[in-house]
N, C-alpha and C positions, 0 to 999 in steps of 0.2 A: 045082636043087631042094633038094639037100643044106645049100647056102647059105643058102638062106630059109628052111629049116626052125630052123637055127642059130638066124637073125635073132631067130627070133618064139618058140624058146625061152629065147632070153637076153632079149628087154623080156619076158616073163610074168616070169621071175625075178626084174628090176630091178623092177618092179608088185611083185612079192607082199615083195621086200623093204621097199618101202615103205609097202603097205598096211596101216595097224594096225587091229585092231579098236577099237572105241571105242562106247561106250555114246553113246545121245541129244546129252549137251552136251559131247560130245568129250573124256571123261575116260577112265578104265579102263573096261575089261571085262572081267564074270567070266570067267573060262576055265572049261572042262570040264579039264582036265588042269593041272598044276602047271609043266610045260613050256610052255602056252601065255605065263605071263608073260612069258620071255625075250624076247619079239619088241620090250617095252619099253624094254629095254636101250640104252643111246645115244641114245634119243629125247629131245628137249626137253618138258618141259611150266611153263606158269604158274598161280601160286599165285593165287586168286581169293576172293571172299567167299562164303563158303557160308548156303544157303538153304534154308530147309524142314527139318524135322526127320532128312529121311535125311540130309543133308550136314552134316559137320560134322570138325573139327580133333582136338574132344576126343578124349581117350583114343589120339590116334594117335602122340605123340611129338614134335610138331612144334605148335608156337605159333606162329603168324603176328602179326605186327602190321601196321598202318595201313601205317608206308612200305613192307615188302615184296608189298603187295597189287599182285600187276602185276608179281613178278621172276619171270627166267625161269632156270629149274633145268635142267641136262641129267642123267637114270640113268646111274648107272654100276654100279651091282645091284638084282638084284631076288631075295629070298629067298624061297621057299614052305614052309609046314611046317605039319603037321596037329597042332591045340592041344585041349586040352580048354576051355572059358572057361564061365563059370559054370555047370560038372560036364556041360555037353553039347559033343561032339566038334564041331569048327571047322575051319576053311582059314585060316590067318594069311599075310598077304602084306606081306614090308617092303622097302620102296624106300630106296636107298640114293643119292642125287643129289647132287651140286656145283654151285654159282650160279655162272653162266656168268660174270661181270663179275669175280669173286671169290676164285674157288674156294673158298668157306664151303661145307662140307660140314654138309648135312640127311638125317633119317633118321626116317620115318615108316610106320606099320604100317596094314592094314585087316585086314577079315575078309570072309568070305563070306557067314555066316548071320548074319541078327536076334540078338544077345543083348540082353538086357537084365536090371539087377538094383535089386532097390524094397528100401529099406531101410525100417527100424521106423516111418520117420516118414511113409512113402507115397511117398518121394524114387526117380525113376526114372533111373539112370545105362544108359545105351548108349552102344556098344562102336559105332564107324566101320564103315562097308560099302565093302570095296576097290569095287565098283561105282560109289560116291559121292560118294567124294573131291572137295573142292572146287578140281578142279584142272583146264585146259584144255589139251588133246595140241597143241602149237604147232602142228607141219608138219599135221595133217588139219584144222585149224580153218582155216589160212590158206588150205587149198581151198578149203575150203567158201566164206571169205571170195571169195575170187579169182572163181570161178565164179557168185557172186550179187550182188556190189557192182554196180552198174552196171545191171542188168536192171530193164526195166519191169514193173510190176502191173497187171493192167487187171481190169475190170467189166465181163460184159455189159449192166450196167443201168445203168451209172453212167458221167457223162462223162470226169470228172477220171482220169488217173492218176498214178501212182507211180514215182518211183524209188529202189533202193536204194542207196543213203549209204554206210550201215556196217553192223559186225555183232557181235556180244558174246554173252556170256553172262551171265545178271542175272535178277533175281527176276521168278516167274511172278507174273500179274495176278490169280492164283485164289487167296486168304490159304491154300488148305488143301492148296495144293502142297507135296511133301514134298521138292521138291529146285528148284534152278535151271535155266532154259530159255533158249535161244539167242535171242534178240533179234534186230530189226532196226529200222534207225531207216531210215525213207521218205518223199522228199519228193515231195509235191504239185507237179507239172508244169506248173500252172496257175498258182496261190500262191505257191508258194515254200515251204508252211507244211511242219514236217518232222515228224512222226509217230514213237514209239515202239511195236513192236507185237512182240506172239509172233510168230517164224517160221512155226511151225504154225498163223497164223489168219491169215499174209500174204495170204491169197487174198479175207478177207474185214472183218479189224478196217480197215483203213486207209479203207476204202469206207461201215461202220459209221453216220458223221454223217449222209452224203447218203443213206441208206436209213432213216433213222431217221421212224417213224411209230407208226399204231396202228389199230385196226380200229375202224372207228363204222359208224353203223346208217341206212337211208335209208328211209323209208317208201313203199313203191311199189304198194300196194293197199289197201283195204278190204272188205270180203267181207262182202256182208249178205245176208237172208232173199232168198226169191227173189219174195216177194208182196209187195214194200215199198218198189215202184217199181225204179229202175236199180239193181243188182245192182253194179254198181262206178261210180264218180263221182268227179270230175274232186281232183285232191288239189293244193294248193300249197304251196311253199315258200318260208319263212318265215328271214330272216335277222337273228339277233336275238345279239348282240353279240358273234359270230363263231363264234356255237351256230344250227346249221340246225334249224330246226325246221317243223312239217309240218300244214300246217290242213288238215281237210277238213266238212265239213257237206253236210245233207241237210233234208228235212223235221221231223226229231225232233232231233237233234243238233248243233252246231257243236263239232269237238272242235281244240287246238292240242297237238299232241303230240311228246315226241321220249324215243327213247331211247339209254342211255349203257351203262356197263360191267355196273353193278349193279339198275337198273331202270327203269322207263320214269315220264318227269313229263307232265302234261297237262294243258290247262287244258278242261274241261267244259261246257258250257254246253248247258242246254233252251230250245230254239226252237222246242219244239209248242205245240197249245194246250192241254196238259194237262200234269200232273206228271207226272214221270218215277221211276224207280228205278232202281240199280245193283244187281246182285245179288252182293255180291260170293264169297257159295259156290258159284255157279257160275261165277265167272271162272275163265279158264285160263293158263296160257305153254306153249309147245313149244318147247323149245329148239334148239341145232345139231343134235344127236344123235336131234331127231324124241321126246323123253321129255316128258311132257304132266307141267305141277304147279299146284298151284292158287297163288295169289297173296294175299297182305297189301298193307295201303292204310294210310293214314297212320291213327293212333290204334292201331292193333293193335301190340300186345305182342308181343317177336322171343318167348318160351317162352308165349304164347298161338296162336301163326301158323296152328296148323293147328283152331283151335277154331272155333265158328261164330261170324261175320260179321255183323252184323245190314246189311241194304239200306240204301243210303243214297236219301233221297228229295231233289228238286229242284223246287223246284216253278218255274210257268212264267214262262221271262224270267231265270231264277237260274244259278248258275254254280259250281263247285267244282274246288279246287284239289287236286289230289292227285295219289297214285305208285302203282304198282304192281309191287310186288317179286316174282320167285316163293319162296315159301316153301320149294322142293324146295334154293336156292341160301343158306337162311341156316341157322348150323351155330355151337353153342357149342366154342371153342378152352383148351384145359384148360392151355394156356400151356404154360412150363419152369417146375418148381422149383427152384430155388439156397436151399440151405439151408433156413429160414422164409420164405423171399418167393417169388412165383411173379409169374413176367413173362410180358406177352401174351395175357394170359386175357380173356375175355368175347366178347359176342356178331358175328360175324363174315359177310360175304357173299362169295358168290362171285362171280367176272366170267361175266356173259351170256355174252361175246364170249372168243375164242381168246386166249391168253396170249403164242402167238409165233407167227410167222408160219405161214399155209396158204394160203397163194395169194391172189390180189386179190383173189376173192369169196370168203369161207367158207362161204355158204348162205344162208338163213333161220329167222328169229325170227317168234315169232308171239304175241301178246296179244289174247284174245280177252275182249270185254266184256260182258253181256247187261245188256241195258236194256229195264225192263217200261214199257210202254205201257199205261194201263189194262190189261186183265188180257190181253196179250199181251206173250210176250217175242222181242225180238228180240237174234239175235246178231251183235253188231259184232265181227269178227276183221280185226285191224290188222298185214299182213304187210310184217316188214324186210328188208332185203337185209342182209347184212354183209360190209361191202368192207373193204379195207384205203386207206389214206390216209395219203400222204408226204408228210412235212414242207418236205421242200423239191425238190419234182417240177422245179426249171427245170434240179437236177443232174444228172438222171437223162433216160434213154432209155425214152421209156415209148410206149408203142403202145394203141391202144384196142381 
């Protein structure tokens, strides 16, 4: 018993000797205490390109060039001492290392806190963040390495998978990253094709192409009066240059309609023996959210939208081409200023449909139309489904 208790106090010690802290892409980390840095001491690290505004060389002591991007340094001090830098109290930390191939001796500093200092001309100089350094802890990265080269990625939606290659650390895919992210490059098991991707979205960029789609709208009722014969009526579908589109007709109407992101187009036509009218201030939309707005048609002004309409009339055997927007979705954009010019301004719509994914159904849309009959009105209400729809469904595992 005594023996084993040895055993497993000596690997905990061999582990905690080894184990270093290390921030996100395996460089430093702040310490609470000034003694913490010591555990850096003896460790390898390599000098790498720094990215994003929190990482950076400047101001630390040390200039890197081109050929030494990729040499690997061993600590041989680490100094901690409390500074004052631009008149507010600070943590200074300088690393003291030798190039392994070499022994060229480097000597570079961070800090703990943000400083930063704007001279008369607006000019902002910052001071390095020991947390930031553009630099990678060799022995914990080549874990990391070790333990995820080779593993596959899978999808439960998707057929293809993945495996990893390699592993780095390299510029985030988001421009407004403030530092650099571990990487992996993943090849296709199928293809052979090899993928660059954030570690943190391995679960999902490398899968990304074969889920790529978008939500469109299917016409699956019409809703009319309930004295105006069948109450719903048979609707077909219409394949018109690789845009679905959706006939239906009755006694009064024959209508072709379909709708898209921003609003629904249709083609019209009166098949009574009388004329017809649109009223269009009583038309409506309901959107996903169930919030009712009235709708603009072609000729109306986006800054007249909510003003009155005049009816449009059709007389019999005639036909009209038009859209239906709801006005609740169109909205003036004040742009950016830059200096005297303003970019982006003017009149702007929103999308009917969901902007990222909610499931394969999002709901229903609804456009309702009143159409007077001599001095009756009757309300056409045209309900959509809104699915979502994959670009390349042969990749995928899809179930009905």
């Amino acid at each position: 018993m005594k023996k084993s208790f040895l055993l497993l106090a000596s690997l905990l010690l061999t582990f905690s000797l080894f184990a270093l802290d290390t921030n996100k892409n395996y460089g430093f980390k702040e310490q609470s205490s000034p003694d913490g840095y010591q555990q850096y001491v003896g460790k390898s690290f390599m000098v790498r390109e720094a990215y994003g505004d929190l990482e950076t060389w400047d101001k630390s002591g040390f200039k890197p060039k081109g050929d030494n991007i990729g040499t690997i340094y061993t600590i041989t001090n680490v100094i901690v001492k409390d500074v004052q830098l631009n008149k507010e109290p600070n943590r200074e930390v300088t690393i003291e290392a030798i190039q392994n191939d070499t022994n060229k001796k480097i000597k570079f500093k961070g800090y703990e806190e943000v400083s930063l200092k704007f001279n008369a001309w607006g000019d902002v100089k910052r001071w390095p963040l020991i947390g930031w350094m553009p630099i990678v802890l060799v022995d914990p990265f080549n874990e990391f390495k070790s333990a995820n080269v080779g593993q596959t990625i899978s999808h439960n939606m998707v057929k293809d998978q993945y495996q990893i290659t390699d592993a780095y650390v390299g510029k985030s895919d988001d421009r407004k990253a403030a530092a650099g992210v571990v990487r992996l490059k993943v090849k296709n098991l199928r293809t052979g094709v090899i993928k660059d991707v954030e570690n943190s979205l391995k679960d999902e960029a490398p899968f990304a192409d074969a889920l790529e789609g978008k939500y469109k709208t299917a016409l699956i009722k019409v809703e009319k009066p309930e004295d105006s014969g069948e109450r719903y009526s048979d609707i077909k579908t219409i394949q018109d240059a690789s845009v679905e589109k959706y006939s239906f007709s009755d006694d009064i109407i024959d209508i072709v309609i379909v709708g898209d992101e921003k609003q629904f187009s249709y083609e019209l036509q009166n098949v009574s023996s009388s004329s017809i009218k649109v009223i269009w201030n009583e038309a409506a939309f309901v959107g996903l959210d169930g919030k009712t707005s009235k709708i603009m048609h072609v000729g109306t002004r986006f800054s007249e939208r909510e003003s009155d309409q005049p009816a449009t009339t059709i007389i019999k055997g005639a036909k009209i081409d038009d859209v239906a927007t709801p006005t609740a979705n169109v909205y003036y954009d004040e742009g950016i200023t830059i200096g005297y010019s303003t970019i982006g301004s003017g009149w702007k719509t929103r999308s009917m449909l969901p902007d990222k994914y909610e499931g394969k159904e999002a709901g229903e849309i609804r456009l309702m139309l009143p159409i007077q009959v001599k001095e009756v009105v009757n309300e056409y209400t045209f309900v959509f489904k809104v699915y979502y729809s994959y670009d390349h469904p042969e990749l995928l595992r899809l179930t009905d």
